[in-house]
N, C-alpha and C positions, 0 to 999 in steps of 0.2 A: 448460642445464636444471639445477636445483637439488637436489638428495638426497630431497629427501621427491615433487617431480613424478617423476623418474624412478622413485620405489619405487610410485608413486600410478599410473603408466601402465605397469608391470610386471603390479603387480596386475589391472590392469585386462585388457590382453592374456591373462592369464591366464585371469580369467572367463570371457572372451570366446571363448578356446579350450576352455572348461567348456562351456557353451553348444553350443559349435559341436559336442562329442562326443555331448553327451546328444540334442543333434535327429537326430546320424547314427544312434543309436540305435534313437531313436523310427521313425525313417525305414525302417529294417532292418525291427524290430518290424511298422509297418504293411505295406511289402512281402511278411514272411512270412503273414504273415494274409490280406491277399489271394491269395497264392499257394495258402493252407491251403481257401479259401471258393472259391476257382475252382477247384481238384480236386474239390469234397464237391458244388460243381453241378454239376458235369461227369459225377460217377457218378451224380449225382441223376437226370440226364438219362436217360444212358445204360441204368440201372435202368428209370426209366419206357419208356423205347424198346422194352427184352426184354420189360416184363411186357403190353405192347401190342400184339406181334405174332402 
């Protein structure tokens, strides 16, 4: 492999490891918001439950 492919699929692996942090990110990101929107219906619920009995 020649100098400029090895610096050219360095880079690349790199990116590619850019990539791969910003979706785990994203991933976390949307996990917690699900987790934030499943508590706030869960009291939603629970709310309407008491003000019904």
């Amino acid at each position: 492999m020649k100098e400029q492919e090895r610096i050219a699929f360095n880079e690349l692996i790199k990116k590619v490891q850019q990539h791969e942090d910003t979706i785990t990110q994203l991933v976390k990101i949307v996990a917690a918001t699900n987790r934030r929107i499943t508590d706030t219906a869960d009291k939603h619920k629970s709310w309407e439950h008491a003000l019904h009995k």
